[in-house]
N, C-alpha and C positions, 0 to 999 in steps of 0.2 A: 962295441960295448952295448949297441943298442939291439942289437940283431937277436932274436931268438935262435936258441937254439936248442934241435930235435935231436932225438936220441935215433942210432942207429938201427934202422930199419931190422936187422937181425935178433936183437933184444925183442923183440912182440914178443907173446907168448899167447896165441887165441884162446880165448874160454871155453873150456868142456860145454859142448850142448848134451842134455841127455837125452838117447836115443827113444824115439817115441816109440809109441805101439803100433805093432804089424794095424791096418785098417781091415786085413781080413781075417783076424781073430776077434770074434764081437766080446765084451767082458760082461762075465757070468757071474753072480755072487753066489761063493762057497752054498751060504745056508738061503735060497730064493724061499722065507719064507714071509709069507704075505703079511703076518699079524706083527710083526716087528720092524717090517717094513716104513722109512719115515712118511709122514701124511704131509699132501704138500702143502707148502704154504700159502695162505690168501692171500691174493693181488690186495695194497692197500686201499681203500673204498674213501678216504680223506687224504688233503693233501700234506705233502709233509710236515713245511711250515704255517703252524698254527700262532697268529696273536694273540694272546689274551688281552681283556682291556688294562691289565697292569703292565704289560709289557708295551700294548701300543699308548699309553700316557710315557711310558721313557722311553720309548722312540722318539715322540714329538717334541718331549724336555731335551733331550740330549740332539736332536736336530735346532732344537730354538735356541741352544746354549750356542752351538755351534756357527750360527749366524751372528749371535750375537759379539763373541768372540770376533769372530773377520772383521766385522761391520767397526770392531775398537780399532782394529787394529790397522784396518782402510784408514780411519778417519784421524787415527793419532798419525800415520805417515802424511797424511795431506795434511795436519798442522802442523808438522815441522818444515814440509815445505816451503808452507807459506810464512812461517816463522822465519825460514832459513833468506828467503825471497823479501822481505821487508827490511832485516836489517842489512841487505844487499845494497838495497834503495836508499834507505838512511846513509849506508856510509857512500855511496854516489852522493848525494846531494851536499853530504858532507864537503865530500872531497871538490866537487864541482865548486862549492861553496869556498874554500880553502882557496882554490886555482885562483879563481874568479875576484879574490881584494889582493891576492900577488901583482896579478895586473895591473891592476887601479892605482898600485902605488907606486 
């Protein structure tokens, strides 16, 4: 039931590659005329990613929300811990308490 199971090997069917170009036919364009020709393009001289200072003020906001966020959500799990962990204690001392005048009497 759990076993995969593959399709019989004779079902493949390989994908058409298209045949490339002889390498000893160099390619010529019909009309080799110069003024039509595209101009190349310039290497860029800046870098891609540019900050502006509006963008890097919401960078920092939305990095400072984002601590702040965890930092709730760190600190609400460790007070339910310790919430969870007190009334543990409570009903120990409780019950110890209970145990402890059964005896006495």
């Amino acid at each position: 039931m759990f076993r995969p199971t593959y399709p019989p090997p004779d079902t493949y069917t390989a994908p058409a590659t298209p045949a490339a170009p002889s390498p000893a036919a160099p390619l010529v364009p019909a009309d080799p005329d110069p003024a039509t020709a595209p101009a190349p393009v310039p290497a860029p001289s800046r870098p891609v990613l540019q900050l502006t200072p509006g963008a890097l003020v919401a960078v920092a906001a939305g990095g400072t929300a984002a601590v702040l966020v965890t930092g709730t959500v760190l600190v609400s799990l460790f007070l339910a811990v310790a919430v969870t962990a007190t009334s543990v204690a409570v009903c120990a001392v409780v019950l110890r308490s209970l145990l402890n005048s059964q005896h006495r009497r």
